[in-house]
C-alpha positions as MATLAB code, in Angstrom:
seq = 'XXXXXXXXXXXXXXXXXXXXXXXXXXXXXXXXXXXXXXXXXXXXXXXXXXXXXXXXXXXXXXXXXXXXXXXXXXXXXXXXXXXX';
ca = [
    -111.266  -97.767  -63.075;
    -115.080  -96.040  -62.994;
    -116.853  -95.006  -59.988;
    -119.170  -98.597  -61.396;
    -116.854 -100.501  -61.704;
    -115.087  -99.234  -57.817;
    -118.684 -100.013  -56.342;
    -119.370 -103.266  -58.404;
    -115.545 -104.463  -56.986;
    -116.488 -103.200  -53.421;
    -119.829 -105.046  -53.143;
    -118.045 -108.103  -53.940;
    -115.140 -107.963  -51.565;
    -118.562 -107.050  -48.896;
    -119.990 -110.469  -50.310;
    -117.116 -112.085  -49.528;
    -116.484 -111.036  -46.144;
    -120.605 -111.844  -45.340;
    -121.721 -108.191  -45.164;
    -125.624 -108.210  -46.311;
    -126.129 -105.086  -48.436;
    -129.353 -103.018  -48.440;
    -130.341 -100.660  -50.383;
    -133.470  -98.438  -49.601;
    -135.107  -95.143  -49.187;
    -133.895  -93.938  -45.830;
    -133.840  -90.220  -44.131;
    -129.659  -90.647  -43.950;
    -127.227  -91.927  -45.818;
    -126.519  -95.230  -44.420;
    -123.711  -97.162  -42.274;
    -122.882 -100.473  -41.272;
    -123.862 -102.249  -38.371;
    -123.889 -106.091  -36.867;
    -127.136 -107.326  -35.401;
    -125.820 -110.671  -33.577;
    -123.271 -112.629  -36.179;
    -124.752 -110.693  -39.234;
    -123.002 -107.431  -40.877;
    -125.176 -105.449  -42.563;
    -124.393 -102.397  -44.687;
    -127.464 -100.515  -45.077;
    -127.396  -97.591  -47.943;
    -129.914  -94.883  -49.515;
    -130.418  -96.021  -52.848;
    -130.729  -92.771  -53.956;
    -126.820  -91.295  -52.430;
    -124.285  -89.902  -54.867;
    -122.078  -92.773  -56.585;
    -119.254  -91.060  -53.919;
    -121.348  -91.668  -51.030;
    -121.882  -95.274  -52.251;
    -117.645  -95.972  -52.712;
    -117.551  -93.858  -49.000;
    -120.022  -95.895  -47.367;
    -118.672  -99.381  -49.049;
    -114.799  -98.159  -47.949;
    -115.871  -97.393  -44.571;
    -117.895 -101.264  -44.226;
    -114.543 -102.686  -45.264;
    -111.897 -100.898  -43.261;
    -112.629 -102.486  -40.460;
    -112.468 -105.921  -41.947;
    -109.361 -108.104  -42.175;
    -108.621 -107.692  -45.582;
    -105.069 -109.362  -45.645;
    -106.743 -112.985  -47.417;
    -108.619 -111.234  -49.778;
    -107.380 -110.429  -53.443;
    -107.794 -106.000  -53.994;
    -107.625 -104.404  -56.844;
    -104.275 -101.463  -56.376;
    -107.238  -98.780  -56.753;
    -109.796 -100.638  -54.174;
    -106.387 -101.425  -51.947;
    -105.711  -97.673  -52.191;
    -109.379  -96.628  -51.029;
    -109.078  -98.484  -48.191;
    -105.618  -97.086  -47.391;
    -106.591  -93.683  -47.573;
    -109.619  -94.048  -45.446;
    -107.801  -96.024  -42.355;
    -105.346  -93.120  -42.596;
    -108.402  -90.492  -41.701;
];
């Protein structure tokens, strides 16, 4: 699976679980956050295609992931990053 196709996958599963994705020029790198009932994930657009998977993976790991359909690769990602 590409690094594209890893983000493209990730964005949706964020989608899904109602995270609102930005993408901007901004001094850092990004996070996530929740302003009242709304997750946001806010990102540089201008971060590394690994900073983009690292920052998606992070948003997620903290969801509940167990109704939603992931890839073994995506499933993997977020594995790997609860573990650290």
């Amino acid at each position: 699976m590409k690094k594209e196709e890893i983000i493209v996958e990730l964005v949706r599963i964020a989608e899904r679980l109602g995270i609102k994705i930005i993408e901007d020029k901004l001094l850092r790198k990004g996070g996530h956050c929740r302003v009242f009932t709304i997750k946001y994930l806010i990102m540089d657009k201008r971060i590394s295609t690994n900073d983009k998977i690292e920052l998606l993976v992070s948003a997620l790991k903290s969801q509940n992931l167990d109704d939603i359909y992931l890839t073994p690769k995506i499933r993997e990602l977020c594995t790997l990053e609860k573990q650290n």
